[in-house]
C-alpha distance (Angstrom), angle and dihedral (degrees) to the residues before:
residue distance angle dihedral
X1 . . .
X2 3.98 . .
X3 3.42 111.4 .
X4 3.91 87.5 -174.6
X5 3.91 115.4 129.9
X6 4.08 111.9 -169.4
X7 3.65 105.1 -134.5
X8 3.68 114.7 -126.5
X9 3.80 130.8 -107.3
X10 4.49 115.7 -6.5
X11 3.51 137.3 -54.1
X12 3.68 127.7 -132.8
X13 4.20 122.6 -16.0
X14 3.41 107.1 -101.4
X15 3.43 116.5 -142.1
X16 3.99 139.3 12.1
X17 3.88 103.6 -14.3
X18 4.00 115.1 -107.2
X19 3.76 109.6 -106.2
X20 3.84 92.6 -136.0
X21 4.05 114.6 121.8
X22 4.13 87.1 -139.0
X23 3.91 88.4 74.5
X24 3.89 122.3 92.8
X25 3.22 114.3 -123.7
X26 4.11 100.1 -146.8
X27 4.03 87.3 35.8
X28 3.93 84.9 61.5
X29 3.90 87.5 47.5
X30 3.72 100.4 40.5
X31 4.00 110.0 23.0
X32 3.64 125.1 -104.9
X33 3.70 108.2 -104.6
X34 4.08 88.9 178.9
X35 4.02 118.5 129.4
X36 3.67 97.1 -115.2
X37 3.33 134.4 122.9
X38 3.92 126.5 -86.1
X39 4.08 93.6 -100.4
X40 3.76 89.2 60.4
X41 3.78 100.8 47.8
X42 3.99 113.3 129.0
X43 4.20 89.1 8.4
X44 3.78 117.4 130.3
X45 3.75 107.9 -120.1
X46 3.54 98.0 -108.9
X47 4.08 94.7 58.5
X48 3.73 87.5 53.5
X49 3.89 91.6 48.6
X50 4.21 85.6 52.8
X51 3.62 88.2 47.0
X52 3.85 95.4 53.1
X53 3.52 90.1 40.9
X54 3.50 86.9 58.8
X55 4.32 92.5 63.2
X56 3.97 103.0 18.3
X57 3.84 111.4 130.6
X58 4.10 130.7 -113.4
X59 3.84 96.8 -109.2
X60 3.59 122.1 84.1
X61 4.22 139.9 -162.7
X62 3.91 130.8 -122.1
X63 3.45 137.5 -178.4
X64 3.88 143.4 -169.2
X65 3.91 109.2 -115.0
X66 3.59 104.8 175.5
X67 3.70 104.8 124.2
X68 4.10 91.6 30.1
X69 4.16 95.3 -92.5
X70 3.79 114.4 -142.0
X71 4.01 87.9 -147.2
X72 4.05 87.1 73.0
X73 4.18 92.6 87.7
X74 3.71 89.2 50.2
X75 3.86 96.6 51.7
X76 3.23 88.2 50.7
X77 3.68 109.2 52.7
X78 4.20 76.7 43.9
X79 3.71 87.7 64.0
X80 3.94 93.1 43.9
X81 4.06 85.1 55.6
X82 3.64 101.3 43.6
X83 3.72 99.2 40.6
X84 4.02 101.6 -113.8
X85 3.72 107.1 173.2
X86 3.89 85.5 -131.9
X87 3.56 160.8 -10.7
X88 3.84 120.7 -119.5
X89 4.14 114.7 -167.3
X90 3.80 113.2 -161.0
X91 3.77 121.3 -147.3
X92 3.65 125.0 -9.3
X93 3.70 110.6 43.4
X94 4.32 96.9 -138.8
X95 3.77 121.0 89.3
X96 3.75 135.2 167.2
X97 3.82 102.9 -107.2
X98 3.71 89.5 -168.5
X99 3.47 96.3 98.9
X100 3.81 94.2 49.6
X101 3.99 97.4 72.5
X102 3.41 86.3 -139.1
X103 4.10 100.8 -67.3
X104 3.80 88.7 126.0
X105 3.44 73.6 80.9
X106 3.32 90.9 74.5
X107 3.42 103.0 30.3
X108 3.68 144.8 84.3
X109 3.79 109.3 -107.2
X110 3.52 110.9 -174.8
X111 4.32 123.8 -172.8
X112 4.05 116.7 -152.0
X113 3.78 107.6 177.3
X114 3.67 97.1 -159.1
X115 3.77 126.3 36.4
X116 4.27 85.7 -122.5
X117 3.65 83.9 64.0
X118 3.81 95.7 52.0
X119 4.07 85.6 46.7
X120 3.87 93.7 49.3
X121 4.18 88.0 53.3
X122 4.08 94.5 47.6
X123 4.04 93.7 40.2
X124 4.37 84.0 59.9
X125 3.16 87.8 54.8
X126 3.50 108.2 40.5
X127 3.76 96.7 -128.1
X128 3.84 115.2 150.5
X129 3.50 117.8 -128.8
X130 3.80 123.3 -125.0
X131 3.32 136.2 177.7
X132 3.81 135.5 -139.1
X133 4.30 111.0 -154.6
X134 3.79 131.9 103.5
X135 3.50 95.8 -108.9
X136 3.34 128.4 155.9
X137 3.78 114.0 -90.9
X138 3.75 95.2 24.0
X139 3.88 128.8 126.1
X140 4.10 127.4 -114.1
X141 3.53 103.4 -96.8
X142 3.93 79.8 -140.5
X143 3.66 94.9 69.7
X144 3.48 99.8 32.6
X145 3.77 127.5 102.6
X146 3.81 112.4 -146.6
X147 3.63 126.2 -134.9
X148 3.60 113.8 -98.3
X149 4.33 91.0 -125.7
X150 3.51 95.7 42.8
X151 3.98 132.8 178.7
X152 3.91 99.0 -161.9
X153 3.86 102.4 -162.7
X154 3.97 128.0 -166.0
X155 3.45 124.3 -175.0
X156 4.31 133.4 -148.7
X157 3.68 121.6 -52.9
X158 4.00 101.2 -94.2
X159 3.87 103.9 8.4
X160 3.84 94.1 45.9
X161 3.85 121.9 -172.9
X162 3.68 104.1 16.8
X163 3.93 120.0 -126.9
X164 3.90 99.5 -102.5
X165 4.15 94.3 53.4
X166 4.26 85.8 36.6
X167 3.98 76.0 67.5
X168 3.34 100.7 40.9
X169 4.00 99.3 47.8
X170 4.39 119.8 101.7
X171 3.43 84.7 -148.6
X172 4.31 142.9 4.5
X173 4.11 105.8 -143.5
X174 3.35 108.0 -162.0
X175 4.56 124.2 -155.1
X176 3.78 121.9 -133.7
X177 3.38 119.4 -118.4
X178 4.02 132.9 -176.1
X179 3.39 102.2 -171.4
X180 3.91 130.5 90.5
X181 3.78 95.9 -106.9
X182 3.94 117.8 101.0
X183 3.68 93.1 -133.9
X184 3.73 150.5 -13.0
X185 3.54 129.6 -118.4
X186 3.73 133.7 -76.9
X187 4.25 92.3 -116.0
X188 3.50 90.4 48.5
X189 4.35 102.1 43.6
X190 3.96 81.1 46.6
X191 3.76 99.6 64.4
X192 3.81 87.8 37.3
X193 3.96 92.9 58.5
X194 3.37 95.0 36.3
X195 3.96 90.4 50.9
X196 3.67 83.8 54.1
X197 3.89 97.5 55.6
X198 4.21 85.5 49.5
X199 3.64 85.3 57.0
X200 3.67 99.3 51.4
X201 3.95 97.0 39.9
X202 3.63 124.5 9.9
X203 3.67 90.0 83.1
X204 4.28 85.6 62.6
X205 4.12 84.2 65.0
């Protein structure tokens, strides 16, 4: 049986240090054991937050948080991997970060209280709001092409999209599903939508 375990990620620079102000001074000395990708190894976390500012996409994430969701970590580390610009959490501030493996390092989490608030912040920015839920009357995601300045919204595990952002949505895309379960999860629909606005644009940047 081998008992070995690869360690993640690399251990100490070897060689004469880069002189280049995005490199971590104790990650050169002590390895960076951080999951991220090869281009970011030995970078201090805010260089690689500039850097992916520098190539995130227009459309952005939200979800309900009114009875502290688990599915928040998961949307998040979606949005780290498909290059949402950010994150928007509506109602209570908390959320288990577990989920996220840490990308909300790297990401822009932003808190709305109220859905009005969350509404206010899109409408500035022109971003149409769309929401992911099989509800009756929406689209198939499948079909569907998503708007180029997006606001993909997902609601609380059970209840879904609440009333007030229901209301508030241009349009309700719905995901097929085969199975005998009324619906999937919040973490899962999340990378599934967003997957779906990387096929339709990323190609345009």
């Amino acid at each position: 049986m081998n008992d070995h375990v690869e360690e993640i990620g690399v251990g100490p620079w070897q060689g004469e240090w880069p002189d280049d102000e995005r490199y971590d001074p104790e990650l050169l000395a002590e390895g960076d054991r951080r999951n991220v990708v090869d281009r970011y190894r030995y970078w201090t976390t805010e260089a690689i937050v500039a850097d992916l500012d520098a190539t995130r996409f227009p459309y952005v994430v939200a979800i309900e948080n009114w009875q502290h969701d688990f599915n928040i970590g998961t949307v998040v580390r979606n949005a780290n991997a498909f290059g949402a610009a950010s994150v928007h959490i509506i109602g209570k501030r908390r959320w288990n970060r577990r989920g996220a493996m840490v990308t909300d390092r790297y990401q822009h989490v932003i808190h709305h209280p109220t859905v009005d608030e969350f509404l206010e912040w899109t409408n500035e920015r022109g971003l149409a709001v769309i929401g992911v839920d099989n509800l009756p009357g929406s689209v198939p995601l499948e079909t569907t092409v998503l708007p180029r300045l997006s606001a993909l919204v997902f609601g609380q595990e059970g209840p879904g999209l609440s009333e007030a952002v229901r209301q508030a949505c241009q349009q309700v895309c719905s995901i097929a599903q085969y199975g005998s379960t009324r619906s999937i999860n919040a973490g899962v629909a999340s990378g599934i939508a967003m997957h779906a606005w990387i096929r339709a644009h990323a190609s345009t940047f």
